[in-house]
Every structure is written in C-alpha cells, then in structure tokens.
DRENDREN-453209 format. One record per residue (C-alpha): x negated, y, z. Coordinates in steps of 0.001 Angstrom, whole numbers, plus 524288, in hexadecimal, padded with zeros to 5 digits. Example, Ala and Ser with C-alpha at 12.3 -4.5 7.8 and 13.67 -1.06 7.14 Angstrom:
<sites>
7CFF47EE6C81E78
7CA9A7FBDC81BE4
</sites>
This chain:
<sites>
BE2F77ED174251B
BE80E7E9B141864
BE4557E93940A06
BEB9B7EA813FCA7
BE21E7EA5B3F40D
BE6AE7E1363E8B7
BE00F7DBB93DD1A
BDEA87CD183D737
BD23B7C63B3DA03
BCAAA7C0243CF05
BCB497C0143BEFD
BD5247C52A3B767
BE0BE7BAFF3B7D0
BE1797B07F3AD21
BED4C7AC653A792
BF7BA7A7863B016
BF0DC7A9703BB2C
BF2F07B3E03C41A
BE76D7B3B93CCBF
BDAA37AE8F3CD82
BD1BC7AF343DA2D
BC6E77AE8B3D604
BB9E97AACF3DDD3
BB1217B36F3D8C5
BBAC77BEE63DE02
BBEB07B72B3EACC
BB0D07B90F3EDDA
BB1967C5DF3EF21
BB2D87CA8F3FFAA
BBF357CF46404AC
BC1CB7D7C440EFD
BCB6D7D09841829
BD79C7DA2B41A32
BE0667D4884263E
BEB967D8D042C11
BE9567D3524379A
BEAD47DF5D440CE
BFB7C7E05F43BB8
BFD537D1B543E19
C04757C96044871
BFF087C1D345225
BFB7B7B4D144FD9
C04DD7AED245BF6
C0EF47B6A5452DF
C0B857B1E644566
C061E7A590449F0
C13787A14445273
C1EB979C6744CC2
C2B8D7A4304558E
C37DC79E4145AB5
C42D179D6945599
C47597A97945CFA
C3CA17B03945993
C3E0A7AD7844C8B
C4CBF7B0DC44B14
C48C17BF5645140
C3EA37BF254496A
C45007BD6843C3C
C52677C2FB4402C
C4F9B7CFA143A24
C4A117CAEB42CE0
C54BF7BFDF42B78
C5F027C9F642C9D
C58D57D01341F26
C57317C329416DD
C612D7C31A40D40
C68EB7B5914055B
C5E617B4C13FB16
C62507B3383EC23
C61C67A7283E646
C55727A1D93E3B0
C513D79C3F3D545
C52E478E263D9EA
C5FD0790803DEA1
C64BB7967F3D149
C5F6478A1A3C9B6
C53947917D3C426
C486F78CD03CC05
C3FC37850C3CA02
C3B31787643BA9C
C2DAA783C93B55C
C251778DD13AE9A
C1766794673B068
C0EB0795EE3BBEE
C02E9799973BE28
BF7AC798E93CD1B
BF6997A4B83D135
BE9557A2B63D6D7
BDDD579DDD3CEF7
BD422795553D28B
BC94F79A3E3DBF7
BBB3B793073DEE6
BB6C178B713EA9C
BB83D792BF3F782
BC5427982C3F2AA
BD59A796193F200
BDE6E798F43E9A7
BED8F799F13EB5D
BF66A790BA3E64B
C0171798423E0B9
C07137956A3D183
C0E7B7A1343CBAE
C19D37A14A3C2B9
C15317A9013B633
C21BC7A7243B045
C2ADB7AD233BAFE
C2AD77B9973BF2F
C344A7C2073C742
C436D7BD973C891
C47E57B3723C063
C533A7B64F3C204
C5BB57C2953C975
C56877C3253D62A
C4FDC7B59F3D681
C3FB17B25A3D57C
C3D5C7A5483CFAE
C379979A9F3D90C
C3CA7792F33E44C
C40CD79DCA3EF31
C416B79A3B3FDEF
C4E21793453FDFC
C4A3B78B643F345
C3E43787723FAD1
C458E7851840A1C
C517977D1940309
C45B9774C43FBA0
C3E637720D407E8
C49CC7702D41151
C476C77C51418F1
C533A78549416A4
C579978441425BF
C4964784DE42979
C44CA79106420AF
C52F279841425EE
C50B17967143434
C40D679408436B7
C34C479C33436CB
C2E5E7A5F7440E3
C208279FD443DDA
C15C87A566435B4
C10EC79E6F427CB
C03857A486424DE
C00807A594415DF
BF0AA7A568412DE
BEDAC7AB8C4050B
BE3B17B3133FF1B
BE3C77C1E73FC2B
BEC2F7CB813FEFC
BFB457CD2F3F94F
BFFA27DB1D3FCB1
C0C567D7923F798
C0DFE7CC97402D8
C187A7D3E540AFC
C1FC77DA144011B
C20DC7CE1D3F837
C25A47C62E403A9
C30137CE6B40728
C34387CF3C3F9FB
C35FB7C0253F92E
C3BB37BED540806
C46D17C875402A0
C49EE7C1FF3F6CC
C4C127B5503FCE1
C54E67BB624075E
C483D7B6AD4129C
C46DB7BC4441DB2
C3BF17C98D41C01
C2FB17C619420AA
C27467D17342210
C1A1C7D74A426F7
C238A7E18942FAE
C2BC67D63F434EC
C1EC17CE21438D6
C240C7C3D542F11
C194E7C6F3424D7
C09E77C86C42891
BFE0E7C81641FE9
BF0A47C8D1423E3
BE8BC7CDE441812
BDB017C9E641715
BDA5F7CC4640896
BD6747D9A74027A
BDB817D6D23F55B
BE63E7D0123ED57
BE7247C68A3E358
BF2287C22D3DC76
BF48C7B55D3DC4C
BF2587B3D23EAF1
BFB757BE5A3EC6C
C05B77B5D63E603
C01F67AA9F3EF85
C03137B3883FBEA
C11F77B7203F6C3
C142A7A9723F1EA
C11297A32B401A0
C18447ADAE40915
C22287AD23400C9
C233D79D6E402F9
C230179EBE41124
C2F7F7A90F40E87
C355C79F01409DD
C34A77916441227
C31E879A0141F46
C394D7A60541DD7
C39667A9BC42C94
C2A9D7A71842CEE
C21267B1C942E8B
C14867B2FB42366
C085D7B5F7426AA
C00387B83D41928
BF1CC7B75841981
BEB107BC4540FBB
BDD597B76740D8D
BD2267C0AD4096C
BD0317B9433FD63
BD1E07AA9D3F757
BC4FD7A5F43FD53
BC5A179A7E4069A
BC0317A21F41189
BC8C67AC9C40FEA
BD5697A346411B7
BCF5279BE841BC6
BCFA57AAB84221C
BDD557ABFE41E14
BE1D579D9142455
BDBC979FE343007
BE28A7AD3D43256
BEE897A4E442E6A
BEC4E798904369A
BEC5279FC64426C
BF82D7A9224405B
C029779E0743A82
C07427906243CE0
C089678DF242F16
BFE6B792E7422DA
C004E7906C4148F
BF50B7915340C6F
BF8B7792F03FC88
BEB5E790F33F811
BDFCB786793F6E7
BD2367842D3F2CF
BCB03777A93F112
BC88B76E6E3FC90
BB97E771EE400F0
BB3727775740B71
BB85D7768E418C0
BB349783B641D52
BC0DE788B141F1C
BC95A77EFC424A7
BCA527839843165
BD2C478F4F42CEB
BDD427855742A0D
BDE3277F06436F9
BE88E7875843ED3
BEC3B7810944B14
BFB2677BEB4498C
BFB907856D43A5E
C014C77EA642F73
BF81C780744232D
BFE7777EC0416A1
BF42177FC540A0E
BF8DC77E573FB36
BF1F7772CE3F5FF
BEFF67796F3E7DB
BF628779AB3DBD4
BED1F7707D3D17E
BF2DA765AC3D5F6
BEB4E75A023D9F0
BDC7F75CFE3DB8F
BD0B27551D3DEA6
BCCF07615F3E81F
BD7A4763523F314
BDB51770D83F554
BD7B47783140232
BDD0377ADD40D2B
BE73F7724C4087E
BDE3D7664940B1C
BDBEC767AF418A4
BE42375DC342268
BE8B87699742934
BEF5476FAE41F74
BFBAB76D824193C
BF91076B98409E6
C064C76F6740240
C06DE76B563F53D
C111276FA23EB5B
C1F667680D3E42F
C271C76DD93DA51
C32917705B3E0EA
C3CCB76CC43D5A3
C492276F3C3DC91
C4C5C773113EB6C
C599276CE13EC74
C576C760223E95D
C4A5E763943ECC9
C437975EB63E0CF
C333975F8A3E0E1
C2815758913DC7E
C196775AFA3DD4F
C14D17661B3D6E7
C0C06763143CBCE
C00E276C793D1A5
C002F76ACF3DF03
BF4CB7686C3E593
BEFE375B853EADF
BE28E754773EE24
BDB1374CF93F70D
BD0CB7544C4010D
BC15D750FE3FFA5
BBFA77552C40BB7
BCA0E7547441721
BCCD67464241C3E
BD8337401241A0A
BE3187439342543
BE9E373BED42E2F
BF72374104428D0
BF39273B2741C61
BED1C7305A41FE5
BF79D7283741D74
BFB0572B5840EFE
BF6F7728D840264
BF307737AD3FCD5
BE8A2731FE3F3B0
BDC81738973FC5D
BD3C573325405B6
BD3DA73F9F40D8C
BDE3674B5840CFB
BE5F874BEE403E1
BF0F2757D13FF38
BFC4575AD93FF6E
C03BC7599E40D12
C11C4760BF40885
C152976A0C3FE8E
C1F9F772A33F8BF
C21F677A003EBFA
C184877E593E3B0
C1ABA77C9A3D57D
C1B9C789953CDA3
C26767847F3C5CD
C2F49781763D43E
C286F78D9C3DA0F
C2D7B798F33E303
C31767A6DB3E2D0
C272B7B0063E840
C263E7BE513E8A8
C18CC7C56E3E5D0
C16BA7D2873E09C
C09077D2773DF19
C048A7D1C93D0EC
C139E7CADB3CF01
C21037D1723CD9A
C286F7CB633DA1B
C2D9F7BE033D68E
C26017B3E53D3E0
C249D7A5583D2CA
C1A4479EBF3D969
C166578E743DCFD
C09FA787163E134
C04B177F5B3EC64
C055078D973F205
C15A178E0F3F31B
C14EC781463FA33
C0920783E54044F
C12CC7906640BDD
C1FE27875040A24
C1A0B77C56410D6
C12227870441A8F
C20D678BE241E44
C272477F8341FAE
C1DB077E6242A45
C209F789ED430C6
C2F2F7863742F96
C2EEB779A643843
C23D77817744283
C1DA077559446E3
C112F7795744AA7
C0BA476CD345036
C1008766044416A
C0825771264397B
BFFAD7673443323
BFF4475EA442693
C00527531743001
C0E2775617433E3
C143175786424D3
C0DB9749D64242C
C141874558431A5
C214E749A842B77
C20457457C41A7C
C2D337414C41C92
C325B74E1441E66
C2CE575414412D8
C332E751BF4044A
C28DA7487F3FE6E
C24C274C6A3EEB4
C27567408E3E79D
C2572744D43D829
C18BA74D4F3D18B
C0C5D74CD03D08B
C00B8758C93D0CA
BF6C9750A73CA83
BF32B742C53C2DC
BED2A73A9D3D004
BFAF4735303D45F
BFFAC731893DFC2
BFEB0737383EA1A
BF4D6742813E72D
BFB28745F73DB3F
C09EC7400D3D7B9
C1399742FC3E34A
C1ABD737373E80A
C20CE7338F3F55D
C196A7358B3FFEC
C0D9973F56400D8
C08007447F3F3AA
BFCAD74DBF3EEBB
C04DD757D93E920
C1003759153F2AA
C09B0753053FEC8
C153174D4E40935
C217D75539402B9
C276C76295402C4
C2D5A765C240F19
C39D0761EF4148E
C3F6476AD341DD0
C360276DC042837
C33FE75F6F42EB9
C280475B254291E
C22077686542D33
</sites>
C-alpha cells in the first residue's frame, strides 16, 4: 500500500523558516500506510553479509559508479559563511522536531556541475575513512523520520550519481522504505534526503532502510524506532524533544543496534534533549568542520548539550568531569554547522542542490561509521568511551556561556562535541 498525498502540516510558513509542525495539526490521526508486504526479511536487512557476499552483491552497481567531479572543497570554495535557516519549527510537549539548518543563500550549482557543501569525499578524507568507505558495507543503517518524502528514491539516486557512488536502489534491494505516514511536509522531507544522503556518503556500500513515521508525535516515532530497531544494527535518529516521560524508551533498546540521536541545535539547554539522553544511545553533537585536510574543526556554536533530570549517571562516565550529577551529552559528534555544511539533493519544495547542517548531518555520519567497523558486541556509548583515544578530541568553541566542560570544548570530553569526531573506524 502506498500513499502520495503531499501537503505541509501547520500555519503558513514565517519568514526564513520553511516548516513548522505544528501541534495543533500533529494532533490530527493518521492513517498508517506501510510497505511492509514489498520488504525484505529482517535476517536480510537486519544481517550484515560477508565480504563475498558483499562483493556479488555490489559488483553490478560498482561497475556503474563513475570518478565524481570535484567537489566545492576540493576547488577552494567550500566552506563560506552566509544564511541559514531550521527547517523544522518548534512543536509542544509529546512531540520532535528535526534538526536540520538550511542554506537560504545557496541554491542549485555554484558552480558548473558542482552543489555547494562538503560531498562524500570531503567527509571520508576528514574522518579517516577513505579505505574504509571504498571497500566496507553490506549492512543496513535504518533512518527514523517523520512523514512521508515521495521524492526519497529518486533524490537519492540523483546524489549517488553525481558523486560517482555506487546506485543504491529500491530494484537492487539497496533502498527500502516503510511508509507509515499519509502525508508530507516539507521540512522533514529535507531531513529524510539530508540522512540518506549522509549514509551515501561515509557508507556507500551500505543498504538504507527509511522509516517514515506517521507523524512528529512521540508515539508515532517510537512506532517508527521499533520497526527500525529490529530490522538494522545501526539507527540514526535526526530529531529530539525534551527529556520527559519515559513511556517510550523501550523502542530504543535494540538488542546489539547502535542508536545514534542528534542532541539539538540551541545549544546548551537546562532541558536535555530526548532520545539523545538515554545511556543507550549514542548522543552526536555537531563541530564546524573548517578544513578536511589539515582537518581543522571546532565546536559548533549551536550544538546541543545538557545534563539529564532523570537518567542516572553511567558507569562510562562515571569517571569524568561533564559538569552533571547524572547523564550528561554529548558522547561523539561530527559536522553540523550550516556555514561547513554538506551537499544534499531534494526536490521536494527545492530545486535539486542544496546546502544543509545541524545536529541532524552528524547523527547518520556517526550512525555509518558504526556500520563501517560492524562490531556488533561494541554498539553502545560505552565502547566510544572504552576507545576516546581513538577519536579526534574538540579542543576550541563553545555552544553556550556555562564553560567548561558543558559549554567551551577543551581536551578531553565536552558538552558540545562529546569524546571527538571519529578517527577511522577504531573507536567504533
């Protein structure tokens, strides 16, 4: 069954922003659409394959991927400051919202045959995982968003093609989506393009499995993760609400699943963000990402950070000084300032090319890295702790005016950046 009904949920938008959720509308019931019946089985999606497996599994779609054009960073013209705005608004209690910033001030090429941003070899040379990216893969990354994007397939094709990766489609059992949403709404749409597209880029032999929640309401995603949880090793979650209620943890505790979740873009807040918080999840906050080679980055002035009011303190922290008595986030992060952000190609409501950062680049980066180094017994916060050595520690910033360490990166674990950026794939 599937449905293509599209239309923008809420109020007219206001300036700058190009979506708003809002809860009055999210209220309204939608009628779950799933695709369920065309899908694989969950041994297939679930399973990461062998090597040989893998290399007759991606023979025929490496033998289309072409040398990709330069990207903007390798001409000299990336990064550049300018405008961006969220392209989610914010939503009430019992709600998410994504975590996506949009370029207003880039749109298509900016130059002949080359979208602003940081493109996937940008990304693997910044995070040591060239060799990795080229030769790994086979497992599935699960992306959990909220309404539908009808443009999913074709979008992600268009950006696989461009960057010379290998296709990934629904008729090659690369690309699933199970729908649960009934309508569309655009600034999630832009999410859903922004996090496949990321996983394109770090995990290229990877397969995606998009699931689209019926709407932004907790219960909804919870629906969504659980689907997720038990069809992939490793979930990435671009969204978050405020810490609250614990009614719907237990959709984020996947046996042996890495959970990634965005930690927000408002930078440090007295109210930790959910399902970032909880112990079992990895919280991924955001750098600007300055130059890959030197790799130059710092913490991003918006990422998210906090302490929890409600989860104890655990054991893998228990040993540092995060400036909480109980959890505290971030654990890692990766890019996610607008003005160091990444190509992405979405043709719903937007031409093609655009430009896109947030907490919500960095949650499917650090998601993929996981998938990379396919350790299933190390898919746990606890591990990236077990291994901080391994990660490239954040040393300059700041997302707030608390200092150190919830605030002001320094050595050692920090609020905005967490551990480091990865490495390579040893700390995962």
């Amino acid at each position: 069954m599937q449905c293509w009904l599209r239309y923008s949920v809420g109020k007219e938008p206001k300036a700058m922003r190009f979506s708003t959720t809002a809860t009055a509308a999210a209220l309204v019931a939608l009628t779950a659409c799933s695709g369920s019946n065309s899908l694989p089985s969950t041994a297939s999606l679930a399973g990461c394959t062998t090597n040989a497996q893998r290399t007759m599994l991606t023979s025929e779609r490496d033998s289309a991927s072409t040398v990709h054009a330069p990207t903007a960073a390798e001409l000299g013209i990336w990064p550049r400051r300018g405008r961006a705005s969220r392209v989610c608004g914010d939503v009430g209690s019992g709600f998410a919202r994504c975590q996506a910033w949009l370029r207003t001030d880039i749109a298509g090429t900016i130059r002949d045959n080359t979208p602003g941003g940081y493109g996937p070899s940008d990304l693997q040379k910044a995070y040591g995982l060239t060799s990795d990216s080229a030769t790994d893969g086979g497992c599935t990354v699960a992306i959990v968003d909220a309404y539908d994007d009808p443009n999913a397939a074709s979008d992600l094709s268009a950006y696989r093609s461009h960057f010379g990766l290998p296709a990934c489609t629904v008729a090659d059992g690369c690309f699933t989506k199970q729908q649960y949403a009934s309508r569309s709404d655009i600034g999630w749409a832009g999410e859903e393009s922004l996090d496949v597209d990321m996983v394109s880029a770090i995990c290229p032999k990877c397969k995606i499995l998009l699931v689209e929640a019926a709407s932004a309401n907790i219960a909804d995603l919870a629906t969504a993760e659980r689907f997720a949880t038990s069809h992939a090793q490793y979930v990435s979650n671009s969204w978050s609400g405020n810490e609250g209620t614990k009614a719907y943890d237990g959709a984020f505790s996947g046996t042996g699943v890495a959970i990634t979740a965005a930690t927000g873009d408002k930078g440090y807040l007295p109210t930790a963000q959910w399902p970032a918080i909880l112990p079992n999840v990895i919280a991924v906050g955001g750098t600007s990402l300055t130059s890959v080679s030197p790799l130059v980055q710092s913490a991003w002035s918006s990422a998210g950070s906090g302490c929890s009011k409600i989860y104890a303190r655990p054991s893998f922290q228990a040993n540092l000084n995060t400036g909480c008595s109980m959890r505290a986030e971030a654990d890692t992060s990766a890019d996610a300032d607008p003005d160091t952000g990444v190509a992405v190609y979405d043709t719903f409501h937007h031409g093609g090319w655009v430009v896109f950062g947030g907490t919500s680049v960095a949650a499917p980066i650090v998601a993929s890295v996981f998938a990379l180094a396919h350790k299933p017994e190390a898919n746990d916060p606890e591990n990236l702790y077990a291994h901080a050595s391994d990660l490239s520690n954040v040393i300059s910033g700041s997302n707030g005016a608390c200092g150190a360490p919830l605030c002001t990166a320094h050595s050692g674990w920090n609020g905005p950046t967490g551990l480091g950026t990865p490495n390579g794939i040893a700390a995962f």
